[in-house]
N, C-alpha and C positions, 0 to 999 in steps of 0.2 A: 471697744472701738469698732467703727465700722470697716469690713475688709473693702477691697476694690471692688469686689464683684456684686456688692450690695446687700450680702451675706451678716447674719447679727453675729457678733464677736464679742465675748463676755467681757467684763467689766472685774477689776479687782471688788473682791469681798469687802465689804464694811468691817473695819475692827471692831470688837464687842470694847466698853469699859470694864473695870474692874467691877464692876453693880453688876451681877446678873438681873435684877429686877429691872434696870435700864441700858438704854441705848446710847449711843456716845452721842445724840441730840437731848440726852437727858431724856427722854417722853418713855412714859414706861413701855415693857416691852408686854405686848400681849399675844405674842404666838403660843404659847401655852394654852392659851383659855380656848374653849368651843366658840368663845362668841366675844364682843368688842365695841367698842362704841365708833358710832357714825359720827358724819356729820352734819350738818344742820342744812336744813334744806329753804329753798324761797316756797312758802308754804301757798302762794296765789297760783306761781306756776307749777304748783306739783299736783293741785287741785285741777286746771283743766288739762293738762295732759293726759289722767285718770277718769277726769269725764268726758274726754273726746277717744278714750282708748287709745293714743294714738302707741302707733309700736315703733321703735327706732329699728335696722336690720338686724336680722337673724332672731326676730321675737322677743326685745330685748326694750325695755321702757326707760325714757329718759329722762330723767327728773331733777331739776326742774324742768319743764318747755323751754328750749328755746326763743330766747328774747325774739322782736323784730328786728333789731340794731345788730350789727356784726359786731363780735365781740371785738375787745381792746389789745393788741401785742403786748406786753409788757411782762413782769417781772412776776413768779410766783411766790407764795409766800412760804405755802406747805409743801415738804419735798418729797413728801409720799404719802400711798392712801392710809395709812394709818392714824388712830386717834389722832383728833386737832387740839390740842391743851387750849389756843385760842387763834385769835385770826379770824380772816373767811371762811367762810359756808365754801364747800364743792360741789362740785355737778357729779352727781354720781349719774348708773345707770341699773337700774333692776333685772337681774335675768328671769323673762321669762320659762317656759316648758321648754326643753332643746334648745334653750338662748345659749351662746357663746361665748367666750371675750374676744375672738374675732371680729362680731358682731359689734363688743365693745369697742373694737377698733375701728370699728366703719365709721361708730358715731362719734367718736373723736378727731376722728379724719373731717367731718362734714361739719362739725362744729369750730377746729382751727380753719379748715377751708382747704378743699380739695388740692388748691392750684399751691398750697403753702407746705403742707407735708403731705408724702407719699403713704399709702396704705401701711408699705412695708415697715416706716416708722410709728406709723400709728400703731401700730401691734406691737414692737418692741417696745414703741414707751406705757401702753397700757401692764404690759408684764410685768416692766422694770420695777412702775410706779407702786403696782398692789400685789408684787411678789414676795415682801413682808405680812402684809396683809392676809395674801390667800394660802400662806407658808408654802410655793411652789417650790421646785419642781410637784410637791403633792397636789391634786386637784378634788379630794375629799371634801373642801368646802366651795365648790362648784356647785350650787342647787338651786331651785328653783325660788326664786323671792329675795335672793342674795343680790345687795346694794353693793356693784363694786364703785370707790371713787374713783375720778378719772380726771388729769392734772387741767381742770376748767374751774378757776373762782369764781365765786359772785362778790362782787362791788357793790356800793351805792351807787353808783353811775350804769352800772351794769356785768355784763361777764369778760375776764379776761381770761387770756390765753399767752403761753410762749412759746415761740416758734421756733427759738434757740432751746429752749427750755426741754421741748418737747421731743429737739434730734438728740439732745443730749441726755436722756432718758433712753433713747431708742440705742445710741451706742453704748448703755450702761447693760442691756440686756444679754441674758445667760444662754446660751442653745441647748441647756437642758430646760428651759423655761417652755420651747415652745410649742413643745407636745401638750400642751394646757391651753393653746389658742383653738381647738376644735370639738374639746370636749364638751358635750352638750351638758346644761344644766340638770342632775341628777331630781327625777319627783322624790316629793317629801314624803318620807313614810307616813303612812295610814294605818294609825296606832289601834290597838284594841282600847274599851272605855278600863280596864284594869291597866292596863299598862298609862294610860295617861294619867289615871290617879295614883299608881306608883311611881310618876315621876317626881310629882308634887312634895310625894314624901321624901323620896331619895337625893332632892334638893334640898329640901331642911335638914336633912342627916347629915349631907355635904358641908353644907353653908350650917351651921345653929347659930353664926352670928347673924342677927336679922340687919345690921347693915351689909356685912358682906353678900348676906342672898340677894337682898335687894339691889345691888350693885353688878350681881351676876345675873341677875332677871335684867334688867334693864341696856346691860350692854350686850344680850342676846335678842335682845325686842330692835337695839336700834338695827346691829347685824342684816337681822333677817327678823322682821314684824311676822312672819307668817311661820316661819320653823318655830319659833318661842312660843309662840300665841298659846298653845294647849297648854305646855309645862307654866307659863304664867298663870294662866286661869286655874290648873289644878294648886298650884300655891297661893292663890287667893278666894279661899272661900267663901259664899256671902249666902248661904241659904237659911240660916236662922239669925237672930239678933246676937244670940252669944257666940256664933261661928263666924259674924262681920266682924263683932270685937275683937277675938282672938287674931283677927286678917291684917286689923288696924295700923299695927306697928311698922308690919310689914309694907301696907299701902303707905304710909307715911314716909318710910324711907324711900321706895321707889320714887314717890314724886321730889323729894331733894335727890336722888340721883339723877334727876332726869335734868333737873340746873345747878348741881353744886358738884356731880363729881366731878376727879381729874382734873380738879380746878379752873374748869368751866364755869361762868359768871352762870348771876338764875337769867339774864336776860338770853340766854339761849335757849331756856326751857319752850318757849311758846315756838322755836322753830321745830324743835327734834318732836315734841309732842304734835304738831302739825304734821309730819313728817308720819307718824305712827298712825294719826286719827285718818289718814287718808287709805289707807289700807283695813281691808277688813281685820286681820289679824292684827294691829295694831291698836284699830277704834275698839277691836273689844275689849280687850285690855283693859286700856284708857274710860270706858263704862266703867267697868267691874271697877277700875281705881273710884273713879268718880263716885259710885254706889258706894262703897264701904265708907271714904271719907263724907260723902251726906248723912251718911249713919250714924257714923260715930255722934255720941252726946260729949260737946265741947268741956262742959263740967267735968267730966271726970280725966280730964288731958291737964296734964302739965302747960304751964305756960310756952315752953318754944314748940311742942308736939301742936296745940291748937293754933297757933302762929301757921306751922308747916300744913295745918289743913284749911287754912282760910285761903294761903295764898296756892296751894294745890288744886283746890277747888276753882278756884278760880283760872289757873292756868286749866287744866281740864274744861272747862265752861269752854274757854275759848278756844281751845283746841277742836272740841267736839262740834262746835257752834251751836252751841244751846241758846235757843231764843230766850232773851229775858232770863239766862239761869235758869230752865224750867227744867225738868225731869226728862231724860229723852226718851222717857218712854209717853209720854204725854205731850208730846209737842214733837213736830220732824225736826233736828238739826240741818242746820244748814250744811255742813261738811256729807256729803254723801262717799262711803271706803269701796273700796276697786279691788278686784282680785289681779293677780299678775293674769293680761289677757295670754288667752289660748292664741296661736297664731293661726290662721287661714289655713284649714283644713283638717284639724286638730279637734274642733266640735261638732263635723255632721256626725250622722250617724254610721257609724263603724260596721255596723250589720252584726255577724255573729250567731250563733245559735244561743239562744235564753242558757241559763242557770234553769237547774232542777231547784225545789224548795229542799230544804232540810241540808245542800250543798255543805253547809259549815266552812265555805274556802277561806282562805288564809290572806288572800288578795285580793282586788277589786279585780271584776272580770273586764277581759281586753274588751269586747267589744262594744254595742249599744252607744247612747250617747255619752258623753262625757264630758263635766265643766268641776273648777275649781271651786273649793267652797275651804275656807283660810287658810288658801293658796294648795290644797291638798287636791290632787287628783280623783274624783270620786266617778265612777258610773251612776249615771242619770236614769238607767232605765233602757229597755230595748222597743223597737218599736210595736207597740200592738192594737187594735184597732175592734170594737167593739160594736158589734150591730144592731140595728132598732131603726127606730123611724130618724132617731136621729143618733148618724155614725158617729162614735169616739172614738178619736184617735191620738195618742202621745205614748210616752215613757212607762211602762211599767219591768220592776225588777222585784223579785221575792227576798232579794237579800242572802246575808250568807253571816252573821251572828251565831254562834253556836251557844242555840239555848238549854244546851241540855249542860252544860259545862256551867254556863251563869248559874241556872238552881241548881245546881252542888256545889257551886262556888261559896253563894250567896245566903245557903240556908238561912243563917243564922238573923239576915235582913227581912227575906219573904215568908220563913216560917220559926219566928223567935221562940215559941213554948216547943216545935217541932212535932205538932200534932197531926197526926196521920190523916186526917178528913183535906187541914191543906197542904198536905203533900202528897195527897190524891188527886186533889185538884190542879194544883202545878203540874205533875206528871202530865195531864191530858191538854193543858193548858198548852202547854211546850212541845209536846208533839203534835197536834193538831197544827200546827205552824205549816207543819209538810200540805196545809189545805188551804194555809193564807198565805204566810211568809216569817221572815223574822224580823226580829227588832227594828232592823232598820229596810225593811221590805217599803216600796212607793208603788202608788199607782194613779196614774193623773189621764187616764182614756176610761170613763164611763161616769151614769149617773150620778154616782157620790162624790163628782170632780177630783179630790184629793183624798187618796185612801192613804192611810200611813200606820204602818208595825203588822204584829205579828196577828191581829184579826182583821186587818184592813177597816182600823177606823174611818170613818167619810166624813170632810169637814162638812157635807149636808147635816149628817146626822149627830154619833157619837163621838168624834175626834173632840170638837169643842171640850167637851166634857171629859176628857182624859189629859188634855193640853191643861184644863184650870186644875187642873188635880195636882198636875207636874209641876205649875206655876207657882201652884198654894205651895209643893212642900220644896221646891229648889228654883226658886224665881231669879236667881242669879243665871245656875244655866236655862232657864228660858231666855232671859235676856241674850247672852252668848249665840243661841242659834234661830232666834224668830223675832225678838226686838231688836236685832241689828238691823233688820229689813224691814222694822217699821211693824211687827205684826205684835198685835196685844189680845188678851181674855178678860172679857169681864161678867162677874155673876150679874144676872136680874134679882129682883126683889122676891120671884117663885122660886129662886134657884136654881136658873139656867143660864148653861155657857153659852157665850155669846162672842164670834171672833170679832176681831176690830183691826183696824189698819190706820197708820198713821197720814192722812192729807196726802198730795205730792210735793207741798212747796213749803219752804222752812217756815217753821213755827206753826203748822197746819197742825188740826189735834187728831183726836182719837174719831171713826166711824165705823158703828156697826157695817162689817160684811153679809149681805142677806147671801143667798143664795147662787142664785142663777139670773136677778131681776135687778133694776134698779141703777142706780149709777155707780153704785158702793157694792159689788158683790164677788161672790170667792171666782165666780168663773173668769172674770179678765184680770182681779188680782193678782190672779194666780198663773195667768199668760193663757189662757183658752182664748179662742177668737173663734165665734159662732155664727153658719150660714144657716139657711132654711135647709140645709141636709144634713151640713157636719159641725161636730165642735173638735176645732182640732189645737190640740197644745203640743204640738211638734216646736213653737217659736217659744217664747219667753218661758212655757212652761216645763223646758227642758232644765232650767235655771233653778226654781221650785222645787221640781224631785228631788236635786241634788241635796237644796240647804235640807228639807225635810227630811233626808236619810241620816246626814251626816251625825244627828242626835243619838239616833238609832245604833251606830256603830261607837261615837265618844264618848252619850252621857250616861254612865252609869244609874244615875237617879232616874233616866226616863226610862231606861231598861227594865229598874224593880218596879216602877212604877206600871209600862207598861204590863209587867207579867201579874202583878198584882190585882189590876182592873180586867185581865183576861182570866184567870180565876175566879175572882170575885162572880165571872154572869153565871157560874151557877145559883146564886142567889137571884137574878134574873131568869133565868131557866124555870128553877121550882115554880116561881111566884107569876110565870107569865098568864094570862088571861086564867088564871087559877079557879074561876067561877065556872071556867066551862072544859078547862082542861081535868075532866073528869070520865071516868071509867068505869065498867064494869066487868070482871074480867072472874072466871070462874067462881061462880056463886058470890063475887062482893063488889060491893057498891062502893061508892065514894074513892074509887084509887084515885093517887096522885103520881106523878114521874117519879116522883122518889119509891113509891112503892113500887112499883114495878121494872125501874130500870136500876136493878139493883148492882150490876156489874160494872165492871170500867171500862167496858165495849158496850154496853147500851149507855151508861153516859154519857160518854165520849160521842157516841152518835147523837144524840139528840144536842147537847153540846153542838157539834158542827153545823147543824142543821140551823138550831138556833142563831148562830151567825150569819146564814148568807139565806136562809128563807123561812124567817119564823113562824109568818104567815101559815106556810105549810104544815109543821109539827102536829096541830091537833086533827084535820083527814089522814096523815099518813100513819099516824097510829092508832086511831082508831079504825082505818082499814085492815092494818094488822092484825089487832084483838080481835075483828070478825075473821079473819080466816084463820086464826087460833080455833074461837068458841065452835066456829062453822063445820071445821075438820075435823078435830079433836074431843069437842065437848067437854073440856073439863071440870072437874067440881071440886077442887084444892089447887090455891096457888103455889104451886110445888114449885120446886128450881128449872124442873124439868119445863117446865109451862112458862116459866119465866124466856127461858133459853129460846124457847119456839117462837115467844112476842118478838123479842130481839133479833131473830135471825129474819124475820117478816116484816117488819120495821129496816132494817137493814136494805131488803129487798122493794121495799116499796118506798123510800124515801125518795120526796121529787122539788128539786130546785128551779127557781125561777130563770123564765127565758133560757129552757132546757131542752125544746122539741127532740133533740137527736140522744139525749141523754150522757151529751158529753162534760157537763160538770159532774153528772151525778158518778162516774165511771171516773170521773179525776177525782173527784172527793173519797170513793170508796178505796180506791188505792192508798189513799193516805192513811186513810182509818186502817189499813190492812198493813199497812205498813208498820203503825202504833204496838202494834201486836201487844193488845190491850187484851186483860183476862176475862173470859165468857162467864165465869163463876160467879153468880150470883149470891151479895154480898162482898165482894169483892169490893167495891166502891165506897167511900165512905165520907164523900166531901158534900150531900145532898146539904147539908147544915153543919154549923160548925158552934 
């Protein structure tokens, strides 16, 4: 009751039934579970709210939009934000980063109408209403992408509200409840790529009934589309034809969860699935479903199993807005997913001092830029600026992946017979990182526009070509972090990768990205905006670094992948301009790098070298070998003589656009860091 002084005055306790499984409304009771099912949203108005960003106060997203028409006083139907068995859709609201339910109160205030209830009740009825819900007094499920309801229907006619409704909610409410109006939305962790695939499994060891997982995936996707999203994607795998199959049962039950549980009709299915595809964390999901049930071969399903994928498929189509049912990786969907926006002041540039390489942190670094990528707070990159005739300027961050933990993790993936040549080459592969970055290192300020991982591939050059590698062998998670945004690989007929980008307007198809030229190219794809001085990606291309790191840190497959294709250039190495990368070096003719950079400190340098100035390699050691032959004279290639090339090679190594010799002094710290052996024979990854 409310006291005189305007003070909230708790309300008697609801009596439990004798059902612990329910509530004395009958609706089961789900405060037990992590996660819960939503309600179904007006899927028109949830789409432009998300495409106009708009923020209701305190950073907090309101969804549906608000109609134009004032809503109607009347009667509600649902008496709390808990599961709806049936009835009206609610107007929920999303918390953004820092969002509140304070916040929540402001917008419920603005929507029954200022002059009609007071702030003060607007806060106590929001409490009241989702203090089942959010199991308060706790505020543990306070975070960021969490949809609380809030006592506003939608009608056929439009939204109503009750203004009795709403004071009588506000005197229902508890004064231990309201230490929870100010708590700001909690960031979602930022999972290691082992820890999101041992969720996957620790779900199916939970759940082994593949209804009940799928029933627990789905009522933590409606919850919160953005906290689920990874544990969903790790329990549906879709990377080979016999890994979609094994996926199938599971994607099958999901999408009758999504219209049949709790005894919700299917004709809700197309709002809740609206609801999800509008959100990045959601729409991937809802892919990945879409992908495995396109895969399945309807012949070998049971008749109600192909039933649930005809009509699955089809709720998906429509949810996604796939033009004409086409593939959305081949055509733009109309539905474009939104992250929960950052509020005003949240995405400049933080400042900060960089990360060192090799860092290994545990956390994202506070400062740099920073934006959401499925709904996870990630660092974008610190500011750095790049000079030449024409200045780059955006994002770059080296990352902080500890790759020396993935290859010992992983052995058994990167180096299956466990033969010493590559796990010589791993070694140098992984530590060399201390000269580019890790796994998930970006760099979006210089010539190669988008560098990404652990030897800074450049979508000018190599990236393409380690992206169709990733593609070929786990094209699921490609989809997940590059065909959400519309971006595609495709081989040519020589055998070259080739990026592509999806059109801007729905149903638009695939186009090669050229370069830097053209109307289709990676530099404004990718948010560069080019003057006759500077190209600078401080604007849209802070957004890019983000999604392109995020891989680097969750997908385990582009991890081995990457470390694998960074190994693998010593075969590139050996074989480079190999007609003229020739020597002669105490009394013998025809040497090659393998003969004479026999140790895993002359490897390991030429190796780096080869990465960021390859061009160079063949003057700087053959300047070596002369001031070997010049000093010394020798007439056996002894170890000793070996040690001498390498230590003068070491010393005369020279990288591009380096007048002052501060790459070369950054690069040699790292190699001296490797504390690679000088002993020659020591190396043994020249061939394998």
């Amino acid at each position: 009751m409310r006291a005189a002084g305007g003070e909230l005055t708790p309300a008697p306790a609801r009596e439990p039934t004798g059902d612990p499984d329910s509530d004395a409304d009958g609706r089961p009771d789900m405060t037990d579970q992590t996660g819960s099912w939503l309600d179904v949203l007006n899927l028109v108005g949830l789409q432009s709210v998300l495409d106009g960003r708009s923020l209701a106060p305190d950073n907090n997203l309101l969804l549906p939009a608000q109609p134009g028409s004032a809503p109607t006083d009347g009667t509600l139907v649902q008496p709390d934000a808990r599961p709806a068995i049936s009835g009206p859709a609610r107007v929920g609201v999303v918390l953004g980063p820092e969002g509140t339910l304070r916040g929540v109160a402001r917008v419920l205030q603005q929507v029954v109408g200022t002059g009609r209830i007071s702030e003060t009740d607007a806060a106590g009825a929001v409490l009241a209403y989702a203090a089942t819900f959010l199991n308060l007094p706790g505020t543990t499920a306070i975070m960021v992408g969490l949809r609380v309801p809030i006592p506003v229907e939608i009608s056929s006619s439009g939204w109503v509200v009750s203004v009795a409704g709403t004071q009588a909610l506000a005197a229902a409410c508890r004064p231990e409840w309201l230490d929870a109006l100010d708590v700001p939305a909690a960031a979602l962790d930022v999972p290691s790529s082992d820890q999101v695939d041992q969720a996957g499994t620790d779900l199916a060891t939970r759940f082994p009934d593949v209804t009940a997982r799928a029933q627990q995936l789905v009522s933590l996707l409606l919850r919160n589309p953005f906290d689920a999203s990874l544990l969903a994607l790790a329990a549906l795998p879709a990377s080979t034809p016999a890994i979609l199959a094994a996926s199938g049962p599971l994607a099958l039950r999901c999408c009758d969860a999504l219209g049949n549980s709790l005894g919700a009709g299917a004709s809700l299915a197309p709002e809740r699935t609206g609801f999800l595809a509008a959100t990045t964390g959601g729409n991937a999901v809802l892919r990945r479903l879409w992908f495995v049930l396109d895969g399945l071969d309807p012949d070998t399903l049971t008749n109600t199993d192909s039933d649930s994928r005809t009509q699955g498929l089809a709720v998906l189509a429509s949810a996604l807005g796939l033009s004409g049912g086409l593939d959305p990786r081949a055509a733009r969907p109309s539905v474009t997913p939104a992250e929960p926006p950052l509020a005003p002041g949240q995405g400049v540039d933080r400042g900060g001092r960089r990360p060192a390489p090799g860092n290994n942190a545990t956390s994202e670094p506070v400062g740099g830029w920073h934006r959401l990528v499925l709904g996870r707070d990630l660092c974008a990159g610190f500011r750095e600026t790049y000079p030449g005739a024409s200045q780059y300027v955006g994002p770059a961050y080296v990352g902080r992946t500890n790759l020396n933990a993935l290859v010992t993790a992983r052995a058994h993936v990167l180096n299956p017979s466990g033969g010493i040549g590559q796990a010589d080459r791993l070694e140098i592969a992984w530590k060399n990182a201390d000269n580019e970055g890790s796994s998930d290192g970006i760099r979006l300020c210089d010539f190669g526009l988008v560098s990404v991982g652990l030897q800074q591939w450049t979508s000018r050059y190599e990236l393409p070509a380690l992206l169709g590698a990733w593609n070929t062998e786990a094209p699921d998670e490609f989809d997940v972090y590059l065909g959400l945004y519309g971006i595609a690989i495709r081989q040519d007929p020589k055998g070259n990768w080739i990026l592509q980008h999806l059109g801007p307007n729905p149903g638009d198809g695939l186009k090669d990205l050229t370069a830097a030229t053209g109307t289709d190219n990676q530099l404004t794809t990718f948010g560069g905006v080019k003057t006759s001085t500077k190209v600078d990606f401080t604007g849209g291309g802070i957004d890019w670094a983000a999604r392109f790191r995020a891989p680097g840190l969750f997908s385990s497959s582009l991890q081995n992948r990457q470390l694998l294709v960074a190994a693998a250039r010593f075969d590139a190495v050996r074989t480079y301009k190999r007609k003229v990368m020739t020597w002669e070096l105490a009394g013998r003719t025809g040497l090659h790098v393998e003969d004479i950079f026999t140790s895993k400190l002359g490897a390991a340098l030429v190796f780096d070298q080869h990465i960021n100035s390859a061009g160079n390699i063949l003057p700087d050691i053959t300047a070596a070998i002369k001031d070997v032959q010049d000093e010394h004279s020798p007439t056996a290639l002894t170890a000793d003589v070996i040690r001498m090339v390498v230590a003068a090679y070491r010393e005369k190594r020279t990288f591009n656009n380096d007048p002052g010799q501060t790459v070369f002094k950054q690069r040699d710290d790292g190699i001296e860091k490797g504390k690679f052996s000088d002993v020659p024979g020591s190396f043994h990854g020249w061939t394998l």
